[in-house]
C-alpha positions in Angstrom: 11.7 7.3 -12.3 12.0 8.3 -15.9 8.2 7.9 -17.8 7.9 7.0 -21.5 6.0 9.0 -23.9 2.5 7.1 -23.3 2.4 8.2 -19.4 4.1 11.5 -20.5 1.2 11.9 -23.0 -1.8 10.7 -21.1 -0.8 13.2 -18.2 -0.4 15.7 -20.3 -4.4 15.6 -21.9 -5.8 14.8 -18.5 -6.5 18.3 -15.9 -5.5 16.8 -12.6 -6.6 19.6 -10.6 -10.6 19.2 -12.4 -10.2 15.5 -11.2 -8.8 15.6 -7.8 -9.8 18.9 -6.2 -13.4 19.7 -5.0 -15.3 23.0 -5.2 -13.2 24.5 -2.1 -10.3 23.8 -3.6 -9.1 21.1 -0.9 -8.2 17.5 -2.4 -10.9 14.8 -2.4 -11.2 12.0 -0.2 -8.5 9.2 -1.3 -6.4 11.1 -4.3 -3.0 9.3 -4.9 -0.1 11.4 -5.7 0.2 12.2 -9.3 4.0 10.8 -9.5 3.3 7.2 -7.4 -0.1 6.9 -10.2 2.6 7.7 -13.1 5.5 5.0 -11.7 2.2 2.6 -11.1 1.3 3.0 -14.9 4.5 3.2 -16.2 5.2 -0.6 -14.4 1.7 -1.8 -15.8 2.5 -1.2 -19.4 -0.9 -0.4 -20.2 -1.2 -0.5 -24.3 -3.9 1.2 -26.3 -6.5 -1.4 -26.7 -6.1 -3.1 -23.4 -9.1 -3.6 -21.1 -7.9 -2.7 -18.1 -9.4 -3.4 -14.2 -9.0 -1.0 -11.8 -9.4 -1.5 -8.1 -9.8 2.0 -6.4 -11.3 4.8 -8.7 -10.9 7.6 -5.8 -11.0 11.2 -7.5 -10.8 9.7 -10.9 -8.0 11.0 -11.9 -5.9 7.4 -12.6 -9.0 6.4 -14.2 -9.0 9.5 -16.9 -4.6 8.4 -17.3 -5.8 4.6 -18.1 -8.3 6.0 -20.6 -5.9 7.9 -22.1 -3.6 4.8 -22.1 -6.5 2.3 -23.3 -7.3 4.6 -26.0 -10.6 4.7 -27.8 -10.4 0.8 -28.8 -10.1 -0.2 -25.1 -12.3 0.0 -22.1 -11.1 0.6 -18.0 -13.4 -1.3 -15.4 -13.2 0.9 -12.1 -14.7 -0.3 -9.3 -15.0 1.8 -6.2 -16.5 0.5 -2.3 -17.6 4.4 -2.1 -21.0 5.2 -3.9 -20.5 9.1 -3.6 -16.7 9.3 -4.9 -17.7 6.4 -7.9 -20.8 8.8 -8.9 -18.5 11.8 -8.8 -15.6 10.3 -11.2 -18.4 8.9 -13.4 -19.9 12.2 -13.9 -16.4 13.6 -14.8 -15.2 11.3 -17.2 -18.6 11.4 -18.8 -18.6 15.0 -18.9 -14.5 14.9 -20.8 -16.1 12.6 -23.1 -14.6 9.8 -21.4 -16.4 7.2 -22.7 -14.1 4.0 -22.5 -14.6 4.3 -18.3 -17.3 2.1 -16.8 -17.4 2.6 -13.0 -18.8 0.0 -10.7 -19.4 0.3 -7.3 -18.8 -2.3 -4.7 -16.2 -4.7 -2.8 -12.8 -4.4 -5.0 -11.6 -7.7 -3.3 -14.1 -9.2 -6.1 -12.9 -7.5 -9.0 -15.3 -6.7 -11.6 -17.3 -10.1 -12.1 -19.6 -9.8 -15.2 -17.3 -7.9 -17.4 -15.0 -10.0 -18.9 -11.1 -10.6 -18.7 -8.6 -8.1 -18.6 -5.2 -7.5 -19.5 -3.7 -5.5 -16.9 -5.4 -5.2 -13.2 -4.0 -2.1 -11.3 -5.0 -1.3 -7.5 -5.0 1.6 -5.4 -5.8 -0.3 -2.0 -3.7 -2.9 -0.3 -5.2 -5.8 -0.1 -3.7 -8.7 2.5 -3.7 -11.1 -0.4 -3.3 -11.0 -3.9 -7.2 -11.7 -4.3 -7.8 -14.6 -6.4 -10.9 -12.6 -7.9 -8.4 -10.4 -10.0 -6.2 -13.8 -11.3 -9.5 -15.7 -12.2 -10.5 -11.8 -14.5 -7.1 -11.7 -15.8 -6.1 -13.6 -19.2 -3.0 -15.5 -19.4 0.2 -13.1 -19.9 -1.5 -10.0 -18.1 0.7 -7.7 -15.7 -1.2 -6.8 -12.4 0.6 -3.8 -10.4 -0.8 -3.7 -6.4 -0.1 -2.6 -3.3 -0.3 -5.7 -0.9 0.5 -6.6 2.7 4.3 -8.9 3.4 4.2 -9.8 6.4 1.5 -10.3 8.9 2.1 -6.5 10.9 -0.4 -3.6 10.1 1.1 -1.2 7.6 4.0 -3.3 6.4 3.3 -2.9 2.5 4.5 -2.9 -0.9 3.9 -2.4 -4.3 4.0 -5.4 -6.4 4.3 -6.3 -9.9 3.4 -9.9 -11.1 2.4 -11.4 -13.9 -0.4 -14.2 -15.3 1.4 -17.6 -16.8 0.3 -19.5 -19.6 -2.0 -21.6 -17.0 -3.3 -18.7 -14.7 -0.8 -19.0 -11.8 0.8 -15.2 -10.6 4.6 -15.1 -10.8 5.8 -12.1 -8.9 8.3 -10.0 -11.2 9.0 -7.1 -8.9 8.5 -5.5 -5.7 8.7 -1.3 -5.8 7.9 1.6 -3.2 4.5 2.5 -2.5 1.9 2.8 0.6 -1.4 2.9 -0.1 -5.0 2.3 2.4 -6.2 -0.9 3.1 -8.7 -2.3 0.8 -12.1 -3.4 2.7 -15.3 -4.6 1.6 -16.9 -1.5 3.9 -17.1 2.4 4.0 -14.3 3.0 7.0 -14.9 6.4 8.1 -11.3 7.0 9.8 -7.9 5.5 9.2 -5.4 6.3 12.0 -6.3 2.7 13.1 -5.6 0.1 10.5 -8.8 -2.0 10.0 -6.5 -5.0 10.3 -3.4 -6.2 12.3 -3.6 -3.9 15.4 -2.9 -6.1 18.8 -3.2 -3.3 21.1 -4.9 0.2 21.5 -4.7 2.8 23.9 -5.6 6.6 24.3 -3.2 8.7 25.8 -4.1 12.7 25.9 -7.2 11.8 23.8 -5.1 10.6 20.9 -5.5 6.3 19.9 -2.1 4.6 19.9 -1.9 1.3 18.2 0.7 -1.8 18.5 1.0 -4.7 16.0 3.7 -7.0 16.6 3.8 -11.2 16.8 3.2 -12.0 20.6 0.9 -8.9 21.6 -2.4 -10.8 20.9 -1.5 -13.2 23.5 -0.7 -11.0 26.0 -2.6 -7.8 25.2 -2.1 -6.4 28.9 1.8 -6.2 28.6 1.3 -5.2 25.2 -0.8 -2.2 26.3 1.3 -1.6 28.9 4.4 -0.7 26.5 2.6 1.3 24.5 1.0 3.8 27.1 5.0 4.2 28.3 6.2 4.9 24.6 3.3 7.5 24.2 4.0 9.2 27.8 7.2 8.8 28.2 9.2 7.6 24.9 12.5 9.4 24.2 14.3 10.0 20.7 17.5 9.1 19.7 18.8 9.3 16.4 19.9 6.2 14.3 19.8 6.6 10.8 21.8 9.2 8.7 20.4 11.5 6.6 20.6 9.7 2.9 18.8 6.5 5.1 16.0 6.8 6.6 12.8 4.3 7.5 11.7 3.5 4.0 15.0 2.9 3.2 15.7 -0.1 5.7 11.9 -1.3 5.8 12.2 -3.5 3.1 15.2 -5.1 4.1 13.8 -5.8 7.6 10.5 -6.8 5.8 12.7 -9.3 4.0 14.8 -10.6 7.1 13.0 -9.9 10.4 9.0 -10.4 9.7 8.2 -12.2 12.4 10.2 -9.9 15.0 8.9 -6.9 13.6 6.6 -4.6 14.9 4.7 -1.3 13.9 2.7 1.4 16.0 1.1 4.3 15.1 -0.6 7.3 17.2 -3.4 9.2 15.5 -1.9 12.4 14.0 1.7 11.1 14.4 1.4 8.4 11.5 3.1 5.2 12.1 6.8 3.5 11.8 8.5 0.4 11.9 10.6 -1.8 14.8 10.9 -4.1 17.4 9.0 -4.3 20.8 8.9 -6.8 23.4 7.2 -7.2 26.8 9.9 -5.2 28.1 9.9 -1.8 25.6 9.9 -0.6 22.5 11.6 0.8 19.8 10.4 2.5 16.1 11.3 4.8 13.7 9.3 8.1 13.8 7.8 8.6 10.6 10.1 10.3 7.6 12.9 10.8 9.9 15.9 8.9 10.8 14.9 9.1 14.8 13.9 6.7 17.0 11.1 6.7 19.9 12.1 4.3 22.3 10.8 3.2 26.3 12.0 0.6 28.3 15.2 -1.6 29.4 17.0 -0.3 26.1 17.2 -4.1 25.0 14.8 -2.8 22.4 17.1 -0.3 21.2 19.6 -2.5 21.2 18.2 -4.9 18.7 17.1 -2.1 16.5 20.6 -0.9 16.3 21.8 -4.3 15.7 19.2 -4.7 12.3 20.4 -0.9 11.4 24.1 -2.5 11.6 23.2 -5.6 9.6 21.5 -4.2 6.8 24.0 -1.8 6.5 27.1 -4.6 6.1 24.7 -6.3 3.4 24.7 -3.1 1.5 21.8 -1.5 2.5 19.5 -3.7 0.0 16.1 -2.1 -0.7 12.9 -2.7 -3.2 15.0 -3.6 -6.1 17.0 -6.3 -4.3 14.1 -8.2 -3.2 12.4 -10.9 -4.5 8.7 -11.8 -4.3 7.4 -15.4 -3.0 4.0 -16.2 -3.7 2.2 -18.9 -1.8 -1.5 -20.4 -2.2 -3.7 -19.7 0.3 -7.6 -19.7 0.8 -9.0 -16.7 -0.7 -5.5 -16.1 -3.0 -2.0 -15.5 -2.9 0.0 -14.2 0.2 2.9 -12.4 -0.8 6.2 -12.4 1.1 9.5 -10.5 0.3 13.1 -12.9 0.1 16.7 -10.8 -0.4 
């Protein structure tokens, strides 16, 4: 994505490395990648000015860009669940004579209650909902850029942008690439099992496999059952060509087939998308066109029959999709239409 001069010029004045690396050199817990923080910024239109919310301060290192952005005139309201990393990124900015950064500590699914409204809201945690904390904080015409959850399987995200009407409602605008943690009101001290979402768990060789998918809550046993065959004995076959590949088709399928869909994931192996039923299962391994399959092959079969679909529609992806948001208790939920 091409970056205008404002993103190009706040990276420039801010040392990533003084942000987001710690004494040993290694990266500090929950740093976002410097290019998904610029296309986030560049999407949010953050003026000098602005007061700006942001829900995840991490390293600190988006937080000293948004200061940059917000200029002396405006102020950025971080707000961070984890005491130690908030404490850290205050004592940075305040030592870069950051002074337009005020960094709270607590649940980001509130928002920053007590410090006014703001003209732009960005988050670095998915919620499940768009919170209706961050609408109520945001004045009429404001642009808030998140990651959220669109459908109801763990890990099936995306980055939205929406906007604030004249009478507070969110509009969706845009949906764009980007996978982010899930946002919780606690401390989690591990992540290779969502905190929401998963239907089924098993070890196998002292790693934890997860299932999500529609019908494995109500019959966890089968459900378990699959995915101790996948992780023993799942075989690879290739399905996607080279310029494809699993982010490519996810939002299509996240578009089309949310309530077949599945996900699993096995701690160290990450996670993927596809379809599972009481018979087997099929997903695509993570950043490769592969996929790891058990069962009657009826599972394989649907999966390449979605691979064949979304390739006669074109292949749509982030761009093609358009956000629906619906009122719910506690916010908005956020599904993807082609």
């Amino acid at each position: 994505m091409e970056y205008g001069s404002a993103v190009r010029s706040a990276s420039a004045a801010v040392d990533e490395d003084l942000y987001t690396r710690g004494p040993d050199g290694g990266l500090v817990t929950q740093s976002t990648a410097a290019s998904a923080i610029a296309e986030a910024l560049e999407r949010s239109d953050v003026r000098p000015g602005m007061r700006v919310l942001e829900i995840g301060t991490g390293s600190g290192f988006s937080g000293a860009l948004l200061s940059e952005l917000v200029g002396a005139a405006g102020e950025v309201v971080s707000v961070e669940v984890m005491a130690d990393l908030g404490a850290r990124a205050a004592d940075l900015h305040r030592a870069q004579g950051r002074n337009n950064v005020v960094t709270v500590v607590g649940d980001g699914l509130l928002g920053a209650p007590g410090h006014g409204r703001f003209d732009r809201v960005v988050a670095w945690a998915r919620p499940e909902l768009l919170p209706e904390a961050w609408v109520a904080q945001a004045v009429p015409g404001a642009v808030l850029v998140l990651p959220v959850d669109v459908t109801e399987r763990a890990k099936t995200g995306m980055m939205l942008r929406a906007r604030v009407d004249g009478d507070g409602t969110p509009q969706g605008e845009a949906f764009f690439e980007g996978g982010y943690v899930e946002l919780h009101a606690e401390v989690l001290d591990q992540w290779w099992v969502p905190p929401r979402g998963v239907d089924a768990l098993v070890r196998h060789e002292g790693a934890a496999w997860w299932l999500s998918a529609g019908w494995a809550s109500g019959d966890r046993e089968a459900a378990e059952r699959v995915l101790r065959k996948l992780a023993a004995e799942g075989a690879r076959t290739p399905l996607l060509a080279e310029d494809e590949g699993p982010r490519g088709i996810a939002p299509y399928l996240y578009a089309t087939r949310a309530e077949e869909l599945c996900t699993v994931g096995a701690e160290g192996l990450g996670w993927g998308i596809g379809y599972a039923d009481r018979q087997g299962a099929a997903v695509f391994t993570p950043g490769a066109g592969e996929v790891l399959h058990t069962g009657d092959g009826s599972a394989l079969l649907r999966l390449r029959q979605w691979v064949a679909d979304w390739r006669e529609a074109g292949r749509p992806g982030h761009p093609d999709l358009v956000p629906v948001l619906s009122r719910v208790e506690g916010g908005r939920r956020v599904r993807a239409r082609l």
